[in-house]
N, C-alpha and C positions, 0 to 999 in steps of 0.2 A: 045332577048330583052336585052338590056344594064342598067346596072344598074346603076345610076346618083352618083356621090361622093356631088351633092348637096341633103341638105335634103326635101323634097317634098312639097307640100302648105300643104299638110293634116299636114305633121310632124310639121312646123313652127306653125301653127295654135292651133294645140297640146301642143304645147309648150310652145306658148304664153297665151293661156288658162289657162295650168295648172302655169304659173308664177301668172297671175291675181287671180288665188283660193288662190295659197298659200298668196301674198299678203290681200284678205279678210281675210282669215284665222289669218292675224298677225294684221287687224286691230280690227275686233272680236275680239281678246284676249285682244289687247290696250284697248279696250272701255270695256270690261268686268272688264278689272283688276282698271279702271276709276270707276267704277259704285261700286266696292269692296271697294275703299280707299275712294271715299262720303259718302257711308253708315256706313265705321266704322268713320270719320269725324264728321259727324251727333248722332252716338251714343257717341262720347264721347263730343261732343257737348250736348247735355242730361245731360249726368253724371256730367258737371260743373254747368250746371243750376241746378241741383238737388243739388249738391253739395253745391250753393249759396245760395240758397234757407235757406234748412238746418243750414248754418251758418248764414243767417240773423235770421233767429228763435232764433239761442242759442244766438246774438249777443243779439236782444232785451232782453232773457231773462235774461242774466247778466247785462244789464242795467237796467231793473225793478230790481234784486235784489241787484246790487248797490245803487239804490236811498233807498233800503228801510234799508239797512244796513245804508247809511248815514244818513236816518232820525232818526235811534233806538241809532246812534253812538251821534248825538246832542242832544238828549232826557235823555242818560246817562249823558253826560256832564253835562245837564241842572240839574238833579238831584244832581250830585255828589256835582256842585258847592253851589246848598242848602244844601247838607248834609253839607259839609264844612263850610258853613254862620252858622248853626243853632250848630251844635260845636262849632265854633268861638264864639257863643252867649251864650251860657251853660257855657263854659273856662271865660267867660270876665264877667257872674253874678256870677262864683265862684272866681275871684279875680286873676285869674292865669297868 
């Protein structure tokens, strides 16, 4: 029996087979490693909504305490300019 310097159908088939596996195998990895970098995408898609979140909270809450600072800040004003009138008025019935 001679032995052929071609390689056989079983071989070719063999061969073409194990191409097509390794192939799967490199597209599996492709979609795996796809499904790895959505899900950290996603989570840090989270951490900026969390993160927004968070700064719209501190955002309002420095604007309620800006308003309330600029109310206390006009209320001084208001005050000091009375203190000021009613000095002015004590100085000017003592002659000064």
């Amino acid at each position: 029996m001679a032995v052929s310097a071609e390689p056989s159908r079983l071989d070719r088939s063999a061969e073409r087979l194990s191409a097509a596996l390794a192939r799967l195998d490199a597209a599996v990895a492709r979609k795996q490693e796809a499904e790895r970098a959505q899900g950290a995408a996603a989570r840090q898609i989270e951490a900026f909504q969390a993160d927004r979140a968070r700064l719209a909270d501190e955002l309002d809450r420095s604007a309620e305490r800006i308003a309330t600072l600029e109310a206390a800040n006009r209320d001084v004003a208001r005050r000091l300019d009375m203190t000021m009138e009613a000095i002015r008025s004590v100085l000017k019935s003592y002659g000064a």
